[in-house]
N, CA, C and O atoms as a GROMACS GRO file, in nm:
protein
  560
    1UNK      N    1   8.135   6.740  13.700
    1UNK     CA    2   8.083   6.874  13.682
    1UNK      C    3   8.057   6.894  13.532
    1UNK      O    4   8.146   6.887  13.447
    2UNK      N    5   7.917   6.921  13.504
    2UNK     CA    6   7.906   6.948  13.346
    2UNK      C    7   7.960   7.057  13.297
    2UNK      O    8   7.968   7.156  13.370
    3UNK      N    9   8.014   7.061  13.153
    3UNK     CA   10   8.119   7.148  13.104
    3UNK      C   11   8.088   7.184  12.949
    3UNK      O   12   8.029   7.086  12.903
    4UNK      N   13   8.097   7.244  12.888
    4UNK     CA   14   8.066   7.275  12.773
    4UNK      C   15   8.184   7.390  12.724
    4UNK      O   16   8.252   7.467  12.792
    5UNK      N   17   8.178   7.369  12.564
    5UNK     CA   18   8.313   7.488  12.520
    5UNK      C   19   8.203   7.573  12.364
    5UNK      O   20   8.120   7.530  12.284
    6UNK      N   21   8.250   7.665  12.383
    6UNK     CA   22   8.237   7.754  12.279
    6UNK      C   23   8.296   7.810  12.190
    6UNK      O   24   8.383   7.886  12.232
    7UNK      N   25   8.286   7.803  12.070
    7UNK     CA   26   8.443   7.867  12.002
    7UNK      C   27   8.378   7.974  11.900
    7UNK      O   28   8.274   7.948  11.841
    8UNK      N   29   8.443   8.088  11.886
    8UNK     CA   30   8.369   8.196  11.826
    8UNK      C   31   8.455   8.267  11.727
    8UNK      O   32   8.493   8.379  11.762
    9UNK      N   33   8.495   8.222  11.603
    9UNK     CA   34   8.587   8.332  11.503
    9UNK      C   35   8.533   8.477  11.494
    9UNK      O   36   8.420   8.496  11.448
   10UNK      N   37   8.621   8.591  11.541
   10UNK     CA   38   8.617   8.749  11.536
   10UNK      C   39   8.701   8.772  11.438
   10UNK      O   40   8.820   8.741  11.448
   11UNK      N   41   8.638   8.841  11.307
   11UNK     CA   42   8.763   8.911  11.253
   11UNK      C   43   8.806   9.016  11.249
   11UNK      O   44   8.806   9.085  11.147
   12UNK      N   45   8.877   9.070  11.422
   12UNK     CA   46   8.917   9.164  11.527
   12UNK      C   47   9.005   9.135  11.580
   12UNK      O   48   9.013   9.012  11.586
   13UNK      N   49   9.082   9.185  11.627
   13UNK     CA   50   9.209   9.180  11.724
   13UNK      C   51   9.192   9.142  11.864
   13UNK      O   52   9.084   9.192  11.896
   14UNK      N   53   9.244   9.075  11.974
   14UNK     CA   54   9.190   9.008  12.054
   14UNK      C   55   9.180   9.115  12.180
   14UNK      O   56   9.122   9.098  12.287
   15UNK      N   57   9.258   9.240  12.130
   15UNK     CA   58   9.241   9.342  12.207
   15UNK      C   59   9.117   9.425  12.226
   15UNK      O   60   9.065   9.474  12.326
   16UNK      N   61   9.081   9.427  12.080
   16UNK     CA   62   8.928   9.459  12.071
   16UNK      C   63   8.786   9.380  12.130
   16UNK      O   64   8.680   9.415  12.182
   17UNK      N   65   8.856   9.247  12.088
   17UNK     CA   66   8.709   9.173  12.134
   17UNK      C   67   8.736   9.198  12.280
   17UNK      O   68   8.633   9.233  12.338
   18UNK      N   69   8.868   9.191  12.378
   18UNK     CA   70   8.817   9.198  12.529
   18UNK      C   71   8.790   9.305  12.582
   18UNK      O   72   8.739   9.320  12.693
   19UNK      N   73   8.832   9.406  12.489
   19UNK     CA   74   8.749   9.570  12.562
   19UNK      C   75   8.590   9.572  12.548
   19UNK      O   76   8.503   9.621  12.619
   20UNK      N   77   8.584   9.492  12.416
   20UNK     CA   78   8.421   9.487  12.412
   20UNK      C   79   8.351   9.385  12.489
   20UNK      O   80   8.235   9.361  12.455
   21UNK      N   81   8.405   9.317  12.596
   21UNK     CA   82   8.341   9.228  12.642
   21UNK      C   83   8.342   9.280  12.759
   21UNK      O   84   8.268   9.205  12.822
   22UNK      N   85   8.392   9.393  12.862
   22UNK     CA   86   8.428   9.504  12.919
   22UNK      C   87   8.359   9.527  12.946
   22UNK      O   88   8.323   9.536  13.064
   23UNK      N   89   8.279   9.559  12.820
   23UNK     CA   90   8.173   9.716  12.824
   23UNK      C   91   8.044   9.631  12.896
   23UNK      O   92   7.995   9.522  12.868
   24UNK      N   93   8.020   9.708  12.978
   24UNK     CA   94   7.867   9.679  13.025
   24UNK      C   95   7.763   9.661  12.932
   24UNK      O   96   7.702   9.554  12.917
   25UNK      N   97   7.733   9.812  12.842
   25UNK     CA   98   7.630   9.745  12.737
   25UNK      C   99   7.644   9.641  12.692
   25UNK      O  100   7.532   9.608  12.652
   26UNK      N  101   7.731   9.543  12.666
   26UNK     CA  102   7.742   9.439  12.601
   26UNK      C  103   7.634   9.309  12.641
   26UNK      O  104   7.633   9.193  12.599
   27UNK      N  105   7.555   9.368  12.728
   27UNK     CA  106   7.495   9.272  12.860
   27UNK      C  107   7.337   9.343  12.894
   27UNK      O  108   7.272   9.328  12.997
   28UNK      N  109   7.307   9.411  12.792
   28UNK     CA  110   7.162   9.494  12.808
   28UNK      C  111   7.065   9.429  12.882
   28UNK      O  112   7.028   9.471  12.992
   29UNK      N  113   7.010   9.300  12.814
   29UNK     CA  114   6.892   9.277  12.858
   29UNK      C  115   6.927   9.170  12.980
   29UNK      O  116   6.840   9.082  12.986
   30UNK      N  117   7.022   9.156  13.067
   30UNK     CA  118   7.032   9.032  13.141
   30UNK      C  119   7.153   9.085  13.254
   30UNK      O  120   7.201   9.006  13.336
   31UNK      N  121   7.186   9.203  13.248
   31UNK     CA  122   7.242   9.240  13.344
   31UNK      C  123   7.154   9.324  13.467
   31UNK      O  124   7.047   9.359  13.418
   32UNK      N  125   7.162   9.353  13.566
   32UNK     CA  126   7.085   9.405  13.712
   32UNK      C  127   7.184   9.480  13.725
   32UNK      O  128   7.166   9.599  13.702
   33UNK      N  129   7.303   9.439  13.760
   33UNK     CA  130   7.400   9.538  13.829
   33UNK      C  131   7.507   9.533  13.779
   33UNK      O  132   7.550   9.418  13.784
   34UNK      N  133   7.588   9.616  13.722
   34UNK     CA  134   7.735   9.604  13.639
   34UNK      C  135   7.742   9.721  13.581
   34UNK      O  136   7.696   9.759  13.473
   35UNK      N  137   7.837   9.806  13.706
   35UNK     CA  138   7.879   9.938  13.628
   35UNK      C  139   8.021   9.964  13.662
   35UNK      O  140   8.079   9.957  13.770
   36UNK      N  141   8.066   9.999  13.535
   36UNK     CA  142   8.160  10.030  13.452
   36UNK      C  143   8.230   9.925  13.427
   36UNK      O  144   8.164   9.826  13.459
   37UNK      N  145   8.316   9.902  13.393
   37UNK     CA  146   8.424   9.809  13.277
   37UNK      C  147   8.442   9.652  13.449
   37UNK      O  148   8.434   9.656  13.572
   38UNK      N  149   8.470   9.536  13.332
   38UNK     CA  150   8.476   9.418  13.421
   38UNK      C  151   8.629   9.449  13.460
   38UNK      O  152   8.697   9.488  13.365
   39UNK      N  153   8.677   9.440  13.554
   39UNK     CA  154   8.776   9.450  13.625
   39UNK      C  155   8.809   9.307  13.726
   39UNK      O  156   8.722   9.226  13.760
   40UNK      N  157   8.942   9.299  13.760
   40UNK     CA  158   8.952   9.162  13.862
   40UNK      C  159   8.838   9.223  14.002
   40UNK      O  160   8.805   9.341  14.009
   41UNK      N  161   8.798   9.134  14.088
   41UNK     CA  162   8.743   9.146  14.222
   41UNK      C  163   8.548   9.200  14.192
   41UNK      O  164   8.450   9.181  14.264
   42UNK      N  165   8.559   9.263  14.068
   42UNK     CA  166   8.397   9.297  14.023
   42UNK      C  167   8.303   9.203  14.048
   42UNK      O  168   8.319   9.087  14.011
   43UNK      N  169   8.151   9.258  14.141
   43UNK     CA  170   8.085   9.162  14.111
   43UNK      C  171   7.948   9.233  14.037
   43UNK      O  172   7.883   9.337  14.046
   44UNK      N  173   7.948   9.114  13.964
   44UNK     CA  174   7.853   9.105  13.833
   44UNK      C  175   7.699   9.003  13.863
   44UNK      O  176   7.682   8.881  13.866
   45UNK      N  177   7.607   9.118  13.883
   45UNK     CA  178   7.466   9.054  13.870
   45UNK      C  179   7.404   9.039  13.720
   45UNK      O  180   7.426   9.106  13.619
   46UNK      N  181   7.316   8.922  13.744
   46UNK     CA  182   7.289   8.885  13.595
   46UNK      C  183   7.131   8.849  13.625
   46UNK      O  184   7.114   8.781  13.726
   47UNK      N  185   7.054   8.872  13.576
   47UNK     CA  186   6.906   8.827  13.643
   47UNK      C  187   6.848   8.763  13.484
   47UNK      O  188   6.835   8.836  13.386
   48UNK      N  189   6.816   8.608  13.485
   48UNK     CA  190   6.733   8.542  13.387
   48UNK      C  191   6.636   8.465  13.427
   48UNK      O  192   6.591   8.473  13.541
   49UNK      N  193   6.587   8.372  13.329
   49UNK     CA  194   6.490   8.268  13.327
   49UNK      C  195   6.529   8.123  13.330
   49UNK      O  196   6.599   8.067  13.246
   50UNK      N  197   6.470   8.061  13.450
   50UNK     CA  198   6.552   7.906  13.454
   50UNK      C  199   6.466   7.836  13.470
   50UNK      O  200   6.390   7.864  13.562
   51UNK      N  201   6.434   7.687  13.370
   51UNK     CA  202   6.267   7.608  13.388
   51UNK      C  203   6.163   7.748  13.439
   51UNK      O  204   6.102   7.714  13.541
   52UNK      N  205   6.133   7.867  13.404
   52UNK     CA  206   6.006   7.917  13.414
   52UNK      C  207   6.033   8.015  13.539
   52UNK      O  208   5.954   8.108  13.549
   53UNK      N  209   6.159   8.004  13.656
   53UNK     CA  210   6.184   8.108  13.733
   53UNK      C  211   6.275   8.175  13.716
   53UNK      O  212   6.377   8.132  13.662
   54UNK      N  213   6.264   8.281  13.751
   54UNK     CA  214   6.324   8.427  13.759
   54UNK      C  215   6.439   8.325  13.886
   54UNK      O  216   6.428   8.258  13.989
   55UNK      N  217   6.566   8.383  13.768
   55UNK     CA  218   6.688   8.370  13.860
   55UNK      C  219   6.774   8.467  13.902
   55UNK      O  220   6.789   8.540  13.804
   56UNK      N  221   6.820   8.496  13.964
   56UNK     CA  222   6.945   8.617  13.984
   56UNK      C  223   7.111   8.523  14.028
   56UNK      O  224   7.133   8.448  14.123
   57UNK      N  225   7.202   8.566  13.917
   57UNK     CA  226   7.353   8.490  13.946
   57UNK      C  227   7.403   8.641  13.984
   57UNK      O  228   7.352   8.751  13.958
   58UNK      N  229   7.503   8.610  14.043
   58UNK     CA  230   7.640   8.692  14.109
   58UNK      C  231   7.748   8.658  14.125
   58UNK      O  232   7.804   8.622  14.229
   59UNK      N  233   7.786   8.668  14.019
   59UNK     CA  234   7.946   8.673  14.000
   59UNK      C  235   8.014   8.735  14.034
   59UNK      O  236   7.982   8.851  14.060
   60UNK      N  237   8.177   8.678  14.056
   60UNK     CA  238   8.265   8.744  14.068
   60UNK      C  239   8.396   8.772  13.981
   60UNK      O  240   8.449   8.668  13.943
   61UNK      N  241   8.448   8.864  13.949
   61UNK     CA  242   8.572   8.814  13.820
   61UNK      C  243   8.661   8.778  13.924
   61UNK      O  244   8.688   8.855  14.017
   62UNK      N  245   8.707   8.669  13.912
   62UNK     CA  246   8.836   8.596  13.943
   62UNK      C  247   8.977   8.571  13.928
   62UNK      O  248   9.064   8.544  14.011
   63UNK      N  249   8.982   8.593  13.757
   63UNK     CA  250   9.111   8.628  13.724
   63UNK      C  251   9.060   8.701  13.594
   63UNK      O  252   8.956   8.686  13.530
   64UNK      N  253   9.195   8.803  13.572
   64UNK     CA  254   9.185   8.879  13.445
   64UNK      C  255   9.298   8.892  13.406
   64UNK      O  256   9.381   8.933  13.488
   65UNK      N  257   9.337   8.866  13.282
   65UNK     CA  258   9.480   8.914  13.200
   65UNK      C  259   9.456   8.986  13.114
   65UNK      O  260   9.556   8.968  13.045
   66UNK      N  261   9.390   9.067  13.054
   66UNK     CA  262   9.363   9.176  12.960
   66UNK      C  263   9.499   9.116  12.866
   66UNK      O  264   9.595   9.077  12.933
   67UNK      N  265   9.509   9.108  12.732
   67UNK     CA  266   9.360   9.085  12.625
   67UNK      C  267   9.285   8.940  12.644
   67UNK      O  268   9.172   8.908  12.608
   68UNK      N  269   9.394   8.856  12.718
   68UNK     CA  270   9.386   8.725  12.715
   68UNK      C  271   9.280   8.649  12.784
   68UNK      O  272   9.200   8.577  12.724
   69UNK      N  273   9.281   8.666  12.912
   69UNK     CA  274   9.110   8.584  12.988
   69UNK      C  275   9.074   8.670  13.059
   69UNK      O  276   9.138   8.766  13.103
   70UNK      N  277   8.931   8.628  13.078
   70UNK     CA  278   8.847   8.688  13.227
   70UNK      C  279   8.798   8.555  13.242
   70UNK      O  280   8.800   8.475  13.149
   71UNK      N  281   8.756   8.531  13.347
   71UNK     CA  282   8.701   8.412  13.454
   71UNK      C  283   8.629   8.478  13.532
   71UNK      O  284   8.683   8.556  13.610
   72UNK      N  285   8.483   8.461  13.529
   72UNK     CA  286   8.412   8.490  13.642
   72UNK      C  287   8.330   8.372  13.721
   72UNK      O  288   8.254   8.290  13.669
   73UNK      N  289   8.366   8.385  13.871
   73UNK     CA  290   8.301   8.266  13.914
   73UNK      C  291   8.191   8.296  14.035
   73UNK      O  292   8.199   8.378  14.127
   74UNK      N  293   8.079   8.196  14.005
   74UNK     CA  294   7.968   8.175  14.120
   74UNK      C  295   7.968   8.245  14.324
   74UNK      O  296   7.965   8.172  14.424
   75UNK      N  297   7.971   8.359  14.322
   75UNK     CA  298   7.911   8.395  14.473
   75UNK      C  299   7.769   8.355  14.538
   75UNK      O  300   7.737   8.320  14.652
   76UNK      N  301   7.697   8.376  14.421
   76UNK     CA  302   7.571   8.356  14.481
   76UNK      C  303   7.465   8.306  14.374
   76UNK      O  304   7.452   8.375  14.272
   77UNK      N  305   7.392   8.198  14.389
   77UNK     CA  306   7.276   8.172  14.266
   77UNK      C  307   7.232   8.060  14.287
   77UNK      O  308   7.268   7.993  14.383
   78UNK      N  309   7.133   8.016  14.186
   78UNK     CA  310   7.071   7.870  14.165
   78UNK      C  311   7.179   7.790  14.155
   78UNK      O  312   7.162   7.676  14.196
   79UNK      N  313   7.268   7.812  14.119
   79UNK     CA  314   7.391   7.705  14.102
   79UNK      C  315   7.454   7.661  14.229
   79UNK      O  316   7.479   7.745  14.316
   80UNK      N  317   7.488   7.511  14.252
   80UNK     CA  318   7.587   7.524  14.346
   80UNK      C  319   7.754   7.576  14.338
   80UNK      O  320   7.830   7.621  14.425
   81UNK      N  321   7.771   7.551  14.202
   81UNK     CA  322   7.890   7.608  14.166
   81UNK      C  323   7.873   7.647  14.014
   81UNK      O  324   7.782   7.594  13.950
   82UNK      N  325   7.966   7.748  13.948
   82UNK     CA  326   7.952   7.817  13.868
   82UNK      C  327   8.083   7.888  13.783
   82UNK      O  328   8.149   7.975  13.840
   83UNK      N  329   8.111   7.852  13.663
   83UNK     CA  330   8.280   7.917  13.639
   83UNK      C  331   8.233   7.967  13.445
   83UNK      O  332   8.174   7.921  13.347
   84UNK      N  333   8.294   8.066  13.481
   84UNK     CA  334   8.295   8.106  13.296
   84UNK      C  335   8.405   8.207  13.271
   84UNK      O  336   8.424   8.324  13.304
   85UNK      N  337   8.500   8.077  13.171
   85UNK     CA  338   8.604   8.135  13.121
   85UNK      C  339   8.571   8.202  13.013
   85UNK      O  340   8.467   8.158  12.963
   86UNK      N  341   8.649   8.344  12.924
   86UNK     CA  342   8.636   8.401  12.826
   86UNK      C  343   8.797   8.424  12.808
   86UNK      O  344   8.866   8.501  12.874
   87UNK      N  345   8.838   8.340  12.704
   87UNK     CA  346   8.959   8.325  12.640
   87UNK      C  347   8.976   8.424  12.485
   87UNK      O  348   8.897   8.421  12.390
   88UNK      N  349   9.070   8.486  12.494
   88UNK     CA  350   9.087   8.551  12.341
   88UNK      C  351   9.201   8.489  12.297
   88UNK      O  352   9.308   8.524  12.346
   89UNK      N  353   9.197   8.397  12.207
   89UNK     CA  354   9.342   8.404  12.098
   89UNK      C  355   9.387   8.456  11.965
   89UNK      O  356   9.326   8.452  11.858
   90UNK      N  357   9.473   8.493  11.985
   90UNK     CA  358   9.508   8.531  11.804
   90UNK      C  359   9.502   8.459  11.734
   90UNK      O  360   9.560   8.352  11.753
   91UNK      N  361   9.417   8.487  11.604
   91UNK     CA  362   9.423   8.326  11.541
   91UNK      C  363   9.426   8.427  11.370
   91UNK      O  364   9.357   8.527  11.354
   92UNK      N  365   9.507   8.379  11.276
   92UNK     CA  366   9.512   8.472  11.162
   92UNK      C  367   9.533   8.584  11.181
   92UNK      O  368   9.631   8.633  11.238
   93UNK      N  369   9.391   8.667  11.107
   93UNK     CA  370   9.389   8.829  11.135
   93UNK      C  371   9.253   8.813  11.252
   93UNK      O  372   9.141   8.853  11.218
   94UNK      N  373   9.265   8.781  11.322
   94UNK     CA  374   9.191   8.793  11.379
   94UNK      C  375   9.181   8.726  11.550
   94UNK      O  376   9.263   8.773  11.629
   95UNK      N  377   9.083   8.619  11.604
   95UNK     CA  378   9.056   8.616  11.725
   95UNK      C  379   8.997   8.479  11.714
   95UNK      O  380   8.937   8.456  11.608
   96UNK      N  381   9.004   8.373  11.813
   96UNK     CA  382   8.942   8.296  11.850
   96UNK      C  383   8.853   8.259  11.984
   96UNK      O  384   8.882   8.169  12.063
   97UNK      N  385   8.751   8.338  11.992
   97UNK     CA  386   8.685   8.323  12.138
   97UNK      C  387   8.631   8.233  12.205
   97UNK      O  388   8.512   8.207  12.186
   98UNK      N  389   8.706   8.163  12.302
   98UNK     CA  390   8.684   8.044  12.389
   98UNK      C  391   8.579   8.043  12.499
   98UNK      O  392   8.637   8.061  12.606
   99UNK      N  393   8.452   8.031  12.515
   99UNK     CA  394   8.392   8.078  12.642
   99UNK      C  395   8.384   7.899  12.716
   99UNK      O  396   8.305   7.809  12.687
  100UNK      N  397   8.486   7.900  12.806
  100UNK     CA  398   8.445   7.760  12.900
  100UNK      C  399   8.338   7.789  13.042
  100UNK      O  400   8.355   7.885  13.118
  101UNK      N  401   8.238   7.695  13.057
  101UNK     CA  402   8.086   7.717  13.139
  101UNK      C  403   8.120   7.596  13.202
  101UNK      O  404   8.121   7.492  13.137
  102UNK      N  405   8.153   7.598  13.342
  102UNK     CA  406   8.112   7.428  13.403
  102UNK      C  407   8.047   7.516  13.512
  102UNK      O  408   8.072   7.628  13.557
  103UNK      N  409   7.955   7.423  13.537
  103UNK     CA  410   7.843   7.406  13.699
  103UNK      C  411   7.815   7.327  13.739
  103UNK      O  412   7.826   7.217  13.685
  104UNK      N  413   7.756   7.351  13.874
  104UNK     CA  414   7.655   7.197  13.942
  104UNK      C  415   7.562   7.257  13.992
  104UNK      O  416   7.558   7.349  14.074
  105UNK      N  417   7.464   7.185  13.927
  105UNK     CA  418   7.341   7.220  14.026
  105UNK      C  419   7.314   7.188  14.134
  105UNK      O  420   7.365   7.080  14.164
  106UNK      N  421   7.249   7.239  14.217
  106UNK     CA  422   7.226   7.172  14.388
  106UNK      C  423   7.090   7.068  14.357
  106UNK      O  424   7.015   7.051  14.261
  107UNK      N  425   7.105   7.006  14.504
  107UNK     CA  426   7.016   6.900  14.534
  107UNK      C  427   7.089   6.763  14.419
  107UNK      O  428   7.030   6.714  14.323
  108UNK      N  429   7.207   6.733  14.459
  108UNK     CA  430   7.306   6.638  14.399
  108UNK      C  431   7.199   6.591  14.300
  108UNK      O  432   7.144   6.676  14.229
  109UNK      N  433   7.158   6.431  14.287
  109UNK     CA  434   7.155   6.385  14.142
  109UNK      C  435   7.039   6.425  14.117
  109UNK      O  436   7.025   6.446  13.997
  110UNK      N  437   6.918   6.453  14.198
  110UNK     CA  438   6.827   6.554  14.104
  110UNK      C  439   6.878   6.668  14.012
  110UNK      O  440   6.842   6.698  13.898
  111UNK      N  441   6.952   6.712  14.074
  111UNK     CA  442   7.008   6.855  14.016
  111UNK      C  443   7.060   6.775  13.814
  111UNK      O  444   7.052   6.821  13.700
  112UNK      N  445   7.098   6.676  13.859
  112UNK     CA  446   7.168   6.610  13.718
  112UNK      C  447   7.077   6.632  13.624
  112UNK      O  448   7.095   6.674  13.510
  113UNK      N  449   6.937   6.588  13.700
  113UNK     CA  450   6.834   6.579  13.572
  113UNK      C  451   6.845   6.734  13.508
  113UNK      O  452   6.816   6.733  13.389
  114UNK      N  453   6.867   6.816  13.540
  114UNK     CA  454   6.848   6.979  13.510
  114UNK      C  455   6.886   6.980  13.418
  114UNK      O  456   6.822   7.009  13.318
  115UNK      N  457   7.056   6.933  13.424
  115UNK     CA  458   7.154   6.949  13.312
  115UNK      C  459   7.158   7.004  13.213
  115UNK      O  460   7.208   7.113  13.186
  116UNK      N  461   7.090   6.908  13.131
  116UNK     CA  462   7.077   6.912  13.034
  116UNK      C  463   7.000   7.066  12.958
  116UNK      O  464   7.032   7.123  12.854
  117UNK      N  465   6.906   7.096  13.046
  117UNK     CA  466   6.821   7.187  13.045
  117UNK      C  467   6.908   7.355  13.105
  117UNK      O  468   6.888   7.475  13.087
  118UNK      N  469   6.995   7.278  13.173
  118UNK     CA  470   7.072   7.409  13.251
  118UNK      C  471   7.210   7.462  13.073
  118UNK      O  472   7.240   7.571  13.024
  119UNK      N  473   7.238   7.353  13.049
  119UNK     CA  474   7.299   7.340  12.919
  119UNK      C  475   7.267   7.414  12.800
  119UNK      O  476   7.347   7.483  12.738
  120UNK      N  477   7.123   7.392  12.766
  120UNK     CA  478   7.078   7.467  12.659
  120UNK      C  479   7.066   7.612  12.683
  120UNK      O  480   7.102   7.697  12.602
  121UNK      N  481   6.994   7.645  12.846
  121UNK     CA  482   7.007   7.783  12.836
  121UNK      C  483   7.068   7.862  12.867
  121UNK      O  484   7.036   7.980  12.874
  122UNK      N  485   7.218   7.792  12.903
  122UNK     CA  486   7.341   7.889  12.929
  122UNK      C  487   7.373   7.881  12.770
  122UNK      O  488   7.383   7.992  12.717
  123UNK      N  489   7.392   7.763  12.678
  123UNK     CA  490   7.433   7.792  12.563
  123UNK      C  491   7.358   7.905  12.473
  123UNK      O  492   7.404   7.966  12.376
  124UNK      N  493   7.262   7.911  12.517
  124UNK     CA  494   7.121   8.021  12.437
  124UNK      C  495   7.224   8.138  12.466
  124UNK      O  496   7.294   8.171  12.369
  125UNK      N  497   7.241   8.200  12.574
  125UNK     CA  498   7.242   8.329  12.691
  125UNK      C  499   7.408   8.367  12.617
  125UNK      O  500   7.446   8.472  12.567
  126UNK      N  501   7.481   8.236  12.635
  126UNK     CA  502   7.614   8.328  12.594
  126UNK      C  503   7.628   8.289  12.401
  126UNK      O  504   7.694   8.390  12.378
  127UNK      N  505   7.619   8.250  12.318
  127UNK     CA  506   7.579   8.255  12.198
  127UNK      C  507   7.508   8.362  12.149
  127UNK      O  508   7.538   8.427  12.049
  128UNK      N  509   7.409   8.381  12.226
  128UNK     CA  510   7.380   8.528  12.214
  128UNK      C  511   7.458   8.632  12.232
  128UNK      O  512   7.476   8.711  12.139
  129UNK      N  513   7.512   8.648  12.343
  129UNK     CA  514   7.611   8.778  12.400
  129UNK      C  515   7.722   8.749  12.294
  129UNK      O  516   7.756   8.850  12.230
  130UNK      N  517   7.795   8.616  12.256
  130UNK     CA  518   7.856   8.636  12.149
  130UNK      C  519   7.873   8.691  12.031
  130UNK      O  520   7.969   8.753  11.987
  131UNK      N  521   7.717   8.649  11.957
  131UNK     CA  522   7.702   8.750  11.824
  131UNK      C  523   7.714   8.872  11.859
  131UNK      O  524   7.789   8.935  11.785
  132UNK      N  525   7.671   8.930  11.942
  132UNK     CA  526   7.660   9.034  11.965
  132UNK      C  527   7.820   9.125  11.969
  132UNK      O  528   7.868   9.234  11.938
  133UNK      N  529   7.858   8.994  12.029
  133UNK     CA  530   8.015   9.073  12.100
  133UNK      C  531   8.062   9.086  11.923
  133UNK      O  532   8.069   9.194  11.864
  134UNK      N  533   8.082   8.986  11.878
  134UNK     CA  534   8.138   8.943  11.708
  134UNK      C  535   8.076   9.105  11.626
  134UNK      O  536   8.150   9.193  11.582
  135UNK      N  537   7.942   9.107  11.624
  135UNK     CA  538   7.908   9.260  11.547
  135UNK      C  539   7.924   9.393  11.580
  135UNK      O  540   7.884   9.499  11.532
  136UNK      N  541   8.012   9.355  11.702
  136UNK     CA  542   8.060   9.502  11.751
  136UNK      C  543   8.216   9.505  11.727
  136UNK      O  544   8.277   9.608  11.698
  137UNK      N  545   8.243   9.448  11.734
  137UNK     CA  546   8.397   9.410  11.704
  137UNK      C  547   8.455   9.433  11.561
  137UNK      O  548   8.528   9.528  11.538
  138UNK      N  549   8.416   9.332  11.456
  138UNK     CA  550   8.377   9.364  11.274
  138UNK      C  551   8.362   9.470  11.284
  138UNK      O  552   8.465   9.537  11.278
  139UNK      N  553   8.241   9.538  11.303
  139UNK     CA  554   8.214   9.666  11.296
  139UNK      C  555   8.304   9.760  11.238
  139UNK      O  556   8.420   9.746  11.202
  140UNK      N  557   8.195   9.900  11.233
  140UNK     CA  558   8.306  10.022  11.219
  140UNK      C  559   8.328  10.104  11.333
  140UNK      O  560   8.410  10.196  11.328
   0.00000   0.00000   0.00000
């Protein structure tokens, strides 16, 4: 299963970065359906662009420990399977944000060829939502 890690220095409290990862706005241009705060059992629509089609994922949060993880995993999508951890640690004065992404694409080893391609634009999608999360957090 391909896997990828993210690591994100906040210089915020890890309490802060997971309320702000919470917030729905945090998710403007790529969310469909997600109202009010991520909670365990929530499901979370996400509608993007994959090789050139319009995709829609649906997640579910799976586990939550407030400040510490959310995990949301694959109900429904292009994916055959689907997992994204969001880890907060204390690290200094601040936060170390872990986002772990593994999937599989369907149609077994065709799907492999994707990969790579499935890789870059999940790394695009949450790198993005990261800065984002990071300049709200700093912030005032």
């Amino acid at each position: 299963m391909p896997t990828f890690v993210l690591e994100t220095d906040i210089a915020a409290a890890p309490e802060r970065c997971f309320a702000i990862l919470r917030d729905p706005r945090l998710h403007p241009e790529t969310t469909v359906d997600h109202e009010g705060e991520l909670a365990i059992g929530q499901i979370v629509r996400f509608e993007s662009r994959f090789v050139g089609m319009r995709t829609l994922l649906e997640l579910e949060v799976t586990e939550f420990d407030p400040p510490n993880f959310v995990t949301d995993e694959l109900r429904n999508g292009i994916f055959r399977e689907f997992r994204h951890r969001h880890e907060f640690r204390a690290a200094g004065k601040g936060t170390l944000m872990i986002d772990t992404v593994t999937w599989t694409l369907p149609v077994g080893p065709l799907g492999r060829l994707f990969d790579g391609i499935a890789a870059a634009r999940l790394r695009s999608v949450i790198t993005a939502r990261n800065a984002r999360l990071k300049a709200l957090a700093e912030g005032d």
